[in-house]
MMTF fields as JSON, N, C-alpha, C and O atoms, coordinates in Angstrom:
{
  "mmtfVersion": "1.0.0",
  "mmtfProducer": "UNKNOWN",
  "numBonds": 267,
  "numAtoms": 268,
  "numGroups": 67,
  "numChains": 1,
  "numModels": 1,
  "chainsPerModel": [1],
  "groupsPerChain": [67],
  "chainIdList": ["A"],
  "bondAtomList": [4, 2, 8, 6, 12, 10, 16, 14, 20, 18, 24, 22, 28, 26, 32, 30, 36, 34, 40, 38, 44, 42, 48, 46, 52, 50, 56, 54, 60, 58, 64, 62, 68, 66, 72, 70, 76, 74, 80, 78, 84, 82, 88, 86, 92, 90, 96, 94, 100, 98, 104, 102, 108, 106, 112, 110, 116, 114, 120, 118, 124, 122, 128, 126, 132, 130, 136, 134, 140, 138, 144, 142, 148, 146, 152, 150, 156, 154, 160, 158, 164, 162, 168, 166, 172, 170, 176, 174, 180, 178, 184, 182, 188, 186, 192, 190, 196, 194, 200, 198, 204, 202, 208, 206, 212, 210, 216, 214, 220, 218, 224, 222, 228, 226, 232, 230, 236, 234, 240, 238, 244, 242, 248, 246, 252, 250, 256, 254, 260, 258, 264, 262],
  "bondOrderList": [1, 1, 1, 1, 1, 1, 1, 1, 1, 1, 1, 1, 1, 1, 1, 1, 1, 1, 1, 1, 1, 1, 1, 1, 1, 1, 1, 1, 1, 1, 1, 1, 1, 1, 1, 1, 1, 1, 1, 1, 1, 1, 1, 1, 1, 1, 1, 1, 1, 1, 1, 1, 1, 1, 1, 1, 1, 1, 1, 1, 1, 1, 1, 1, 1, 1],
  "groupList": [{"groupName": "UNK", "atomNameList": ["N", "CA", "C", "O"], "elementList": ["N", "C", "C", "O"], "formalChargeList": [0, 0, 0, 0], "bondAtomList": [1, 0, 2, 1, 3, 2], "bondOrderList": [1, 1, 2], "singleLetterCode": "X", "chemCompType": "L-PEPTIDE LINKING"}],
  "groupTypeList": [0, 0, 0, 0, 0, 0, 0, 0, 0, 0, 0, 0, 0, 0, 0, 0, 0, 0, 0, 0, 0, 0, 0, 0, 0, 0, 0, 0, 0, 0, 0, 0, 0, 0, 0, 0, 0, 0, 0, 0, 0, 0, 0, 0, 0, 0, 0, 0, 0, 0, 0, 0, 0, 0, 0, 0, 0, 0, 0, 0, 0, 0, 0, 0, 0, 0, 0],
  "groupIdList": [1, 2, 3, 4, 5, 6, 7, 8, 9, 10, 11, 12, 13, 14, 15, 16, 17, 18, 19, 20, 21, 22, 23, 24, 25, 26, 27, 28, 29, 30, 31, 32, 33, 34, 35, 36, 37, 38, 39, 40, 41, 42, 43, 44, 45, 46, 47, 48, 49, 50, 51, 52, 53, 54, 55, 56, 57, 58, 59, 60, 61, 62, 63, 64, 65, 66, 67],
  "secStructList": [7, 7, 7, 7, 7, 1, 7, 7, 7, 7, 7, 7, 7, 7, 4, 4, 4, 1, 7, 7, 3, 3, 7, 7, 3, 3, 7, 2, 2, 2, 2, 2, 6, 7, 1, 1, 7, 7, 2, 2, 2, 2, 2, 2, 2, 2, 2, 2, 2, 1, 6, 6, 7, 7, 7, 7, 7, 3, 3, 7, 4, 4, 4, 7, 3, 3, 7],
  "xCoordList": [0.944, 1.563, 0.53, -0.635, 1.048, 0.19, 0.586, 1.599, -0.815, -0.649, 0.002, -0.415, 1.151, 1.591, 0.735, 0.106, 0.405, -0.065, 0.402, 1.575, 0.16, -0.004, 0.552, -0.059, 1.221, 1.598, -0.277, -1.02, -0.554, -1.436, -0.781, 0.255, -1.709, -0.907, -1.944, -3.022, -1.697, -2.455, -2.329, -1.589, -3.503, -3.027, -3.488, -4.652, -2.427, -2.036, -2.937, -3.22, -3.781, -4.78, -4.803, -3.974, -5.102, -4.805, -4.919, -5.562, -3.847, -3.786, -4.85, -5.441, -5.38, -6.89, -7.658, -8.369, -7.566, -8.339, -7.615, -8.098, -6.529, -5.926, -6.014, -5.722, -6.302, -6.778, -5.55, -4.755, -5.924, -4.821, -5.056, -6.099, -3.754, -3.681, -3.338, -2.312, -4.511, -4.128, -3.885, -4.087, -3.252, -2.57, -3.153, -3.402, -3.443, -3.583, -2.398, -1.472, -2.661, -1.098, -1.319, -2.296, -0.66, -0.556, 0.697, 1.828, 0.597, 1.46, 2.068, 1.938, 2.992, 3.871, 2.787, 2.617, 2.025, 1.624, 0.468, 0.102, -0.189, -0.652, 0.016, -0.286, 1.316, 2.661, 3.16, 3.635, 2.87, 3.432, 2.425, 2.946, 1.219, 0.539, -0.608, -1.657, 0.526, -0.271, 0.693, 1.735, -0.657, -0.384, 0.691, 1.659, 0.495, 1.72, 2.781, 2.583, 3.683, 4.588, 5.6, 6.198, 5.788, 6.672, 8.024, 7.852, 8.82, 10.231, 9.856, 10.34, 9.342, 8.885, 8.568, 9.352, 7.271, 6.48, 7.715, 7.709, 8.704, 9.536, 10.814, 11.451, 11.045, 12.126, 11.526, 12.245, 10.107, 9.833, 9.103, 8.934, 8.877, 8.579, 9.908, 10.125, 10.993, 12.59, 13.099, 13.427, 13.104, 12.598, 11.844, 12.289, 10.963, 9.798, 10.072, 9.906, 10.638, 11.367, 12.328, 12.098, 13.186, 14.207, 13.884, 13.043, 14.311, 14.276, 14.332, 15.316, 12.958, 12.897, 12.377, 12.025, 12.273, 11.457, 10.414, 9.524, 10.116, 8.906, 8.409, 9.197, 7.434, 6.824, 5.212, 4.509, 5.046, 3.912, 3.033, 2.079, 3.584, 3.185, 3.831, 4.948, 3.348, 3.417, 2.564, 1.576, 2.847, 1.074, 1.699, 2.921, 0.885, 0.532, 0.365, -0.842, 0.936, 0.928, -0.073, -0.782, 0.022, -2.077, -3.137, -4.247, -2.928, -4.395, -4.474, -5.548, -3.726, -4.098, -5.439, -5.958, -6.161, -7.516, -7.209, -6.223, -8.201, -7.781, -9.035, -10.092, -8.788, -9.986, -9.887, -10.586],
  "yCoordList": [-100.083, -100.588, -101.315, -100.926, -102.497, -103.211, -102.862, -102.279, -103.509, -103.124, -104.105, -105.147, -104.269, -104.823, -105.925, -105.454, -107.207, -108.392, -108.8, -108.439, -109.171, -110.485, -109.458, -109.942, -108.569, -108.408, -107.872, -107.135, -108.246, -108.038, -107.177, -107.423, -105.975, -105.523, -105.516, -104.999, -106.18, -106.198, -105.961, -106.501, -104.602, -103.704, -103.952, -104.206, -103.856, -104.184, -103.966, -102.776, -105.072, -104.507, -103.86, -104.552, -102.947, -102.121, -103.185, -104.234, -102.445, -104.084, -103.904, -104.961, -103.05, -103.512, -104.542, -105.327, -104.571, -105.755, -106.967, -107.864, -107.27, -108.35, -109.761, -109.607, -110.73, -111.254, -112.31, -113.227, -111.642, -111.966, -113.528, -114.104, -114.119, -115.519, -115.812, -115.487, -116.539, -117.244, -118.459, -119.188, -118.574, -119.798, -120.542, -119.785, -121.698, -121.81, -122.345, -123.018, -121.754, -122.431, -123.773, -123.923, -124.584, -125.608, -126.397, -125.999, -127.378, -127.742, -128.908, -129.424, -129.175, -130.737, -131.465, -131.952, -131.702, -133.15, -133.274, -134.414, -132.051, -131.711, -132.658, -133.547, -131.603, -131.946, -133.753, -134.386, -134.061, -135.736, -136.376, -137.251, -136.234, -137.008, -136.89, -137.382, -135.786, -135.206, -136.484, -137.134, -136.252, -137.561, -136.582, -137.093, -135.393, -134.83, -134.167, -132.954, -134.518, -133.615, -132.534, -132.869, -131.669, -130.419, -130.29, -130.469, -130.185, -129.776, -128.639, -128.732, -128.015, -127.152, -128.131, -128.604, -128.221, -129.127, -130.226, -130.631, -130.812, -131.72, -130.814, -131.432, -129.975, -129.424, -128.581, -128.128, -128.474, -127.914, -129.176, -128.942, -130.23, -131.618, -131.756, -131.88, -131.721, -132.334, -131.061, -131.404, -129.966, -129.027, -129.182, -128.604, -129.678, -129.556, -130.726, -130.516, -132.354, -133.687, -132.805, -132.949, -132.065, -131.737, -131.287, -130.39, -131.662, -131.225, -129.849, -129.155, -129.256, -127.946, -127.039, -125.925, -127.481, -126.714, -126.346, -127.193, -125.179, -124.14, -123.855, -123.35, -124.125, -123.424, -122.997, -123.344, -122.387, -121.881, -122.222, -121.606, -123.333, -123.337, -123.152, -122.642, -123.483, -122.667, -122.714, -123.447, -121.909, -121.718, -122.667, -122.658, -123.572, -124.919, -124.845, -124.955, -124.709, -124.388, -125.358, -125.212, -126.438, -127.399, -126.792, -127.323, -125.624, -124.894, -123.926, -123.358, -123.305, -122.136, -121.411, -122.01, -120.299, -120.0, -118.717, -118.116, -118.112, -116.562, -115.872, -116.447, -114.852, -113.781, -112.977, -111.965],
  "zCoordList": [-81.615, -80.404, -79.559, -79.482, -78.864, -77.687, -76.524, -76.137, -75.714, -74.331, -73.96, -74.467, -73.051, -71.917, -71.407, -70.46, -71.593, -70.973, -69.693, -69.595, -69.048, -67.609, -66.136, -65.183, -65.751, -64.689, -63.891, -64.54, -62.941, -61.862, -60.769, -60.152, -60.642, -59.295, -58.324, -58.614, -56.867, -56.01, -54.884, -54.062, -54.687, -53.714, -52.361, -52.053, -51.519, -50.009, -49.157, -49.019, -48.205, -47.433, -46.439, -45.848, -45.582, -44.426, -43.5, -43.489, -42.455, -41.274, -40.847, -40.625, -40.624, -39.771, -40.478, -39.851, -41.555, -42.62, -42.547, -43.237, -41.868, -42.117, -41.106, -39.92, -41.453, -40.568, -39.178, -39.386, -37.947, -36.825, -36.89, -37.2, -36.499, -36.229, -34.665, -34.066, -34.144, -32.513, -32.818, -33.789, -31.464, -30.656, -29.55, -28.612, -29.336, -28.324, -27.542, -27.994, -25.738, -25.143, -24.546, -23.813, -24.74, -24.291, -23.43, -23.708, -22.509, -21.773, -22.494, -23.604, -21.105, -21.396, -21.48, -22.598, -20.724, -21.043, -22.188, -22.474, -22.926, -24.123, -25.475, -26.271, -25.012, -25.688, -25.824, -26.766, -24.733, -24.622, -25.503, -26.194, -25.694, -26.304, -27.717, -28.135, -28.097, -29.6, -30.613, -30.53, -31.701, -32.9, -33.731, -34.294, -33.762, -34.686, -33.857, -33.782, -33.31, -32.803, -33.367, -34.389, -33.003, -33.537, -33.259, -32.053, -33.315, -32.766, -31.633, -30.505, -31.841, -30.83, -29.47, -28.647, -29.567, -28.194, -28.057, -26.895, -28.776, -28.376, -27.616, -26.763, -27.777, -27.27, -25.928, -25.037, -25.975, -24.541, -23.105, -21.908, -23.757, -23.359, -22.769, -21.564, -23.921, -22.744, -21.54, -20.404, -21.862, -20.798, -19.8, -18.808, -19.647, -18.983, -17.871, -16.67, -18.557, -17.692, -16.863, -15.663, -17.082, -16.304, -14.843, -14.797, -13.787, -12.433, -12.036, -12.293, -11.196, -11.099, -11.951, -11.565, -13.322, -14.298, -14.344, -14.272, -14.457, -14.532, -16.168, -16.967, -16.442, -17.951, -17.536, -16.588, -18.307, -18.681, -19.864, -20.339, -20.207, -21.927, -23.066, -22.982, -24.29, -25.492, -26.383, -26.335, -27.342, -28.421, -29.266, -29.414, -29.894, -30.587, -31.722, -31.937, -32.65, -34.274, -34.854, -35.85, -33.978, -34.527, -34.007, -34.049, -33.461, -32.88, -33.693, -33.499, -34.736, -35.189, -35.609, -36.55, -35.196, -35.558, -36.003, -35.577, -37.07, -37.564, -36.79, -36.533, -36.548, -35.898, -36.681, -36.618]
}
Protein backbone atom coordinates (compact mmCIF):
# COMPACT_ATOMS: atom_id res chain seq x y z
CA UNK A 1 0.00 0.00 0.00
CA UNK A 2 0.96 3.84 -0.67
CA UNK A 3 0.94 6.78 1.16
CA UNK A 4 -1.61 9.34 0.35
CA UNK A 5 0.17 12.20 -1.90
CA UNK A 6 -0.47 16.10 -2.13
CA UNK A 7 -2.96 17.29 0.67
CA UNK A 8 -0.77 19.97 2.97
CA UNK A 9 -2.19 20.80 6.21
CA UNK A 10 -1.42 24.17 7.51
CA UNK A 11 -1.71 24.95 10.85
CA UNK A 12 -3.51 28.19 11.96
CA UNK A 13 -1.45 30.96 13.49
CA UNK A 14 -2.43 32.31 16.95
CA UNK A 15 -3.95 35.82 16.52
CA UNK A 16 -1.39 37.29 18.40
CA UNK A 17 0.95 36.23 15.46
CA UNK A 18 -1.20 37.59 12.95
CA UNK A 19 -0.43 40.51 11.37
CA UNK A 20 -3.14 43.74 12.09
CA UNK A 21 -3.98 45.87 9.08
CA UNK A 22 -4.26 49.96 9.44
CA UNK A 23 -5.92 52.59 7.79
CA UNK A 24 -5.28 55.74 7.38
CA UNK A 25 -8.38 58.37 7.79
CA UNK A 26 -8.74 60.61 5.36
CA UNK A 27 -11.06 63.52 4.27
CA UNK A 28 -13.13 64.98 1.35
CA UNK A 29 -10.78 66.84 -0.05
CA UNK A 30 -8.00 63.85 0.23
CA UNK A 31 -10.78 62.13 -1.43
CA UNK A 32 -11.35 64.83 -4.34
CA UNK A 33 -8.01 64.49 -5.58
CA UNK A 34 -6.64 60.91 -5.41
CA UNK A 35 -5.46 59.31 -8.94
CA UNK A 36 -7.36 56.09 -7.91
CA UNK A 37 -10.72 56.63 -6.61
CA UNK A 38 -12.91 54.07 -4.68
CA UNK A 39 -16.60 53.85 -4.55
CA UNK A 40 -16.08 54.38 -1.10
CA UNK A 41 -14.17 57.99 -1.03
CA UNK A 42 -16.78 58.67 -4.00
CA UNK A 43 -19.80 58.05 -2.08
CA UNK A 44 -18.43 59.96 0.99
CA UNK A 45 -17.09 63.03 -1.35
CA UNK A 46 -21.02 63.29 -2.55
CA UNK A 47 -21.88 63.27 1.19
CA UNK A 48 -19.56 65.51 2.20
CA UNK A 49 -20.91 68.45 -1.08
CA UNK A 50 -24.21 68.21 0.62
CA UNK A 51 -25.27 71.23 2.86
CA UNK A 52 -24.64 70.92 6.59
CA UNK A 53 -22.62 67.80 6.46
CA UNK A 54 -20.40 66.70 9.11
CA UNK A 55 -17.64 63.75 8.58
CA UNK A 56 -14.83 62.81 10.20
CA UNK A 57 -13.18 60.90 7.59
CA UNK A 58 -12.61 57.50 6.44
CA UNK A 59 -9.75 54.89 6.39
CA UNK A 60 -8.34 54.75 2.76
CA UNK A 61 -7.89 51.29 1.40
CA UNK A 62 -4.59 53.06 -0.64
CA UNK A 63 -3.04 53.55 2.78
CA UNK A 64 -3.08 50.15 4.00
CA UNK A 65 0.06 49.29 6.40
CA UNK A 66 0.41 45.89 8.46
CA UNK A 67 1.82 46.24 12.10
Amino acid sequence: MSKAKGKVIKKKQPASDRKQVSYKLVLSDTCAVCKTPCARGLRYLAHMQEKGSVGNGIPCILTKTYV
